[in-house]
N, C-alpha and C positions, 0 to 999 in steps of 0.2 A: 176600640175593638176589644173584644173579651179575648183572656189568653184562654189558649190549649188546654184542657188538662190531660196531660202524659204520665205515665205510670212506666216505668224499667222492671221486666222480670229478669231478677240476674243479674247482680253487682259485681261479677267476679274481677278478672283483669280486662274483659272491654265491657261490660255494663256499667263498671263505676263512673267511666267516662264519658258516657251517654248520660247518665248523672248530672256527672258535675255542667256540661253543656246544655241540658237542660235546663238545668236549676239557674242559670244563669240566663237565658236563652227571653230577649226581651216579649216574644211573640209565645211563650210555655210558662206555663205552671206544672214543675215537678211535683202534682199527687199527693203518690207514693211510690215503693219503691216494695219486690216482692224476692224475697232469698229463701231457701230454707237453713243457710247457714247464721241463725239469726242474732247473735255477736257480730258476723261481718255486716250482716241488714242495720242492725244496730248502729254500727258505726258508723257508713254511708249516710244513713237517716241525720245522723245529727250533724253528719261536716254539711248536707245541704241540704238544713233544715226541711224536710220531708218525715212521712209518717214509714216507718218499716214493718209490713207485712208478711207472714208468715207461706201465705196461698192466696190465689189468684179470686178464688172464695171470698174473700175480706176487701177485694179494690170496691172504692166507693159506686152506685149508679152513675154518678152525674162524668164520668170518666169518657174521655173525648177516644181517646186513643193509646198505644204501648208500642213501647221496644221490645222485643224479644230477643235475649242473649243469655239464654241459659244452652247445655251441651245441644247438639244438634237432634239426638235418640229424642228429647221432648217437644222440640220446636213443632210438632203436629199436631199434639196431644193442645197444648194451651193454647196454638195460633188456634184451632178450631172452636172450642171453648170461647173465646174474646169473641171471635168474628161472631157467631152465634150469639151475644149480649150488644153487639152492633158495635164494638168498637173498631176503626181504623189500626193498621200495623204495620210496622216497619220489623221485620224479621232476620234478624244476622244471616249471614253464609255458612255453610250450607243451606240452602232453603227450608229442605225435607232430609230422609232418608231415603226416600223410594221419589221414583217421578208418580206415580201412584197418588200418595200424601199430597204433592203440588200441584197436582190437576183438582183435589175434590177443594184444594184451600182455595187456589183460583176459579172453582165457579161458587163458591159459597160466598168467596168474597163480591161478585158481579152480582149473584143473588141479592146480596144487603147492600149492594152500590157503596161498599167500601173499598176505600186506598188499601193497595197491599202494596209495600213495597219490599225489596229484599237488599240487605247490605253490604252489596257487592262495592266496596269505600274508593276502590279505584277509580271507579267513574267518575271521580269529585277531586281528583287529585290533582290541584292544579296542572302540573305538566301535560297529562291527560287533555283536559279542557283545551290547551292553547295548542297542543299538537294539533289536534282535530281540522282546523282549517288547509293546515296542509298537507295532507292526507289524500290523495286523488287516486292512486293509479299502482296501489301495493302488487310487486311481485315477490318479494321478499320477506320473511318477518321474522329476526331472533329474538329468544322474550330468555331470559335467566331471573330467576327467585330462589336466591340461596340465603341460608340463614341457621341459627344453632337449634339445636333439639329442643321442646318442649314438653316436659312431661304433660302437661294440661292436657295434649289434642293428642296424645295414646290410643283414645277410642280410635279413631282417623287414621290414614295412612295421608302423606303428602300431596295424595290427586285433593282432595276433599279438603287439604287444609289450608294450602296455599297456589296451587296451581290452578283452582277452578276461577282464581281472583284473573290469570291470564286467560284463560278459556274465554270469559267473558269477555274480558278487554279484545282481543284477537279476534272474535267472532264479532263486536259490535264494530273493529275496525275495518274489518274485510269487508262484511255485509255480502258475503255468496255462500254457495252449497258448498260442504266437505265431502267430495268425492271418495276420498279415500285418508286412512288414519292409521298410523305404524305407532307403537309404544313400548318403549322398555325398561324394569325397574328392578329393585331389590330390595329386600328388607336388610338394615344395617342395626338400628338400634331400638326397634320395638318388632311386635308384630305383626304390621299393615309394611307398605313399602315405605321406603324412607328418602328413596331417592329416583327420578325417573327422569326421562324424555322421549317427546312427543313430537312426530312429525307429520302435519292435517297439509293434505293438496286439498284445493278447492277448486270448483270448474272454470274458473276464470283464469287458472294458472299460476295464480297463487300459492304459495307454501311458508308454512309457518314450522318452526323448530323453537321448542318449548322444551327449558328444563325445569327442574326445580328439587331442590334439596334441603333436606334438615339435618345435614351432615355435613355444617360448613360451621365453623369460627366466627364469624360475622357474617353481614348481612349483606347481600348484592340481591339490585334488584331494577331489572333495565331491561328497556323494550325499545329494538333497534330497528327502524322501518325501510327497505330500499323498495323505490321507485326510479322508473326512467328517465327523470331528469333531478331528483333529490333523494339523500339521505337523512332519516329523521333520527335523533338521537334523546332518547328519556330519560331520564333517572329519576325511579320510583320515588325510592328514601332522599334523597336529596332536592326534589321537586324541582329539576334542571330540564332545558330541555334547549338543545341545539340543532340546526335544521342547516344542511350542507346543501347546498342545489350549484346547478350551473346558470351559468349568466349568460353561457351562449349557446349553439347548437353545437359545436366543439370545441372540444377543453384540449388546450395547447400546452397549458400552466396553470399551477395553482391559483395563479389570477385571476382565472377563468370561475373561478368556485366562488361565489359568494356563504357567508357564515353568519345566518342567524341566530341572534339568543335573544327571544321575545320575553319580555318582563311579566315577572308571573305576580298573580297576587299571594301577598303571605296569609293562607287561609287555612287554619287546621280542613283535612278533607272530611273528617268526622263533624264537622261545624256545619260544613256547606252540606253534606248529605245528609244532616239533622234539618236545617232550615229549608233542604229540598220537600221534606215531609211534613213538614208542617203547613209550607205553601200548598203543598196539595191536597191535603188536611181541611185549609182554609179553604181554600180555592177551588176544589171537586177537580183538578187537574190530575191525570195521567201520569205518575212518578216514571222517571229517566228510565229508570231498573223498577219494571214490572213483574209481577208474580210468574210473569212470562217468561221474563229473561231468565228468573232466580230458576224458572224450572228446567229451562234449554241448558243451562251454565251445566244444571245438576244434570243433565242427561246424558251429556256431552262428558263429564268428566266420570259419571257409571261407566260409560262405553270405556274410555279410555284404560279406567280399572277391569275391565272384564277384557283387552287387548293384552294388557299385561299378565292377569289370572289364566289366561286360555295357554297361555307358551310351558 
């Protein structure tokens, strides 16, 4: 079977690693590779052995498909460009800027019967994957993403940087309508918000409480599920996942609890969401995280910043 050929716009600190996984990646051929920082393209280029380009101008015809992770303000300018040359894409998070930009990318992408996919990485995260099965009957749902400041995502406020990665998770676990949406935030060390929480009813009766902050020392990051007969327990960064249920219709004792820890596979989740794209790539299959979701994720966490903008 012929590989891939894949091109990375954007080696910064997550394009180099979509790099290095590609370039290694037995079903791709990494290209090239497109920066305008062209010392750092440079040096990317030669830890894996790729050609480094300047502008999107310069990627070869014969070019299958691209990652896109450069800041989020371009991601419409060059996903649009590519798809227009018929290339396949897989587009980091935030999707767009506007839900505007991700409506014209997804039908331009249906137009040219190209894969969009968007890099929402959670979905691929082990833990994620293996919770799924026992997931039936959510009334409950606390989600915490805390972690230290980054200058890099200054452009951003925290909805857009790291909370829309829950939104997505939270709403592909629910799977109902959000009735109603409450949010509160503040700006601490830049100026977009730096720290918030969020709390979405759904019609089903469902409620999720979402925080997330870039004003924390380390990183915490956990998505905790109650249902009426189990409790499901995640851990993002540690790729854990524990599932507490009852073993009878009344719990008399802790005896009565049974305590799952299903064996997870050890899979970078940037691996498995790399090889999700390129199966779909090969395959003409529907990516897990469609141009659809990447655009609901984006719409959902506008709303949530224009709940906190309005107070």
């Amino acid at each position: 079977m012929n590989k891939l050929s894949v091109a990375v716009i954007g080696v910064g600190s997550l394009g180099q690693h979509h790099a290095r996984i590609l370039a290694a990646h037995p079903s791709a051929e990494l290209a090239a590779i497109v920066d305008t920082d062209a010392k750092r393209g440079e040096k990317i280029a030669r830890a894996y052995s790729t050609t480094a380009l300047s502008s999107i101008d310069e990627l070869p015809s014969s070019l299958n498909a691209a990652v896109i992770a450069v800041p989020t303000p371009f991601h419409y300018q060059i996903a649009k460009a590519l798809l227009l040359r018929g290339i396949h894409l897989l587009v980091e998070k935030p999707f767009t800027s506007t839900v505007d930009e991700a409506e014209e990318l997804i039908s331009l992408a249906m137009e040219k019967n190209l894969i969009l996919q968007v890099g929402h990485i959670e979905r691929f995260n082990p833990a994620i994957t293996a919770a799924i099965p026992f997931i039936n009957n959510p009334k409950f749902v606390e989600v915490n993403r805390l972690g230290p400041y980054d200058p890099r995502t200054s452009h951003i406020g925290v909805i857009l940087d790291l909370m829309i990665h829950d939104l997505d998770i939270v709403t592909s676990l629910v799977k109902d309508k959000i009735v109603a949406l409450e949010a509160y935030g503040t700006k601490v060390l830049s100026d977009h918000e730096d720290i918030v929480k969020v709390r979405l009813k759904f019609a089903g009766g469902c409620v999720a409480d979402l925080s997330a902050s870039r004003v924390s020392m380390e990183k915490y990051r956990r998505i905790r599920i109650f249902q009426p007969d189990s409790y499901i327990s995640v851990d993002y960064a540690g790729k854990q996942l524990k599932v507490y249920r009852k073993k009878q219709e009344v719990v008399r004792s802790l005896t009565d609890i049974e305590i799952v820890r299903p064996r997870l596979k050890n899979e970078e989740p940037l691996y498995r969401e790399l090889d999700h794209f390129i199966a779909c790539v090969s395959g003409g299959k529907k990516p897990l995280v469609s141009g659809e979701h990447g655009r609901d994720a984006l719409e959902l966490a506008l709303e949530v910043l224009k709940n906190i903008n309005a107070r």
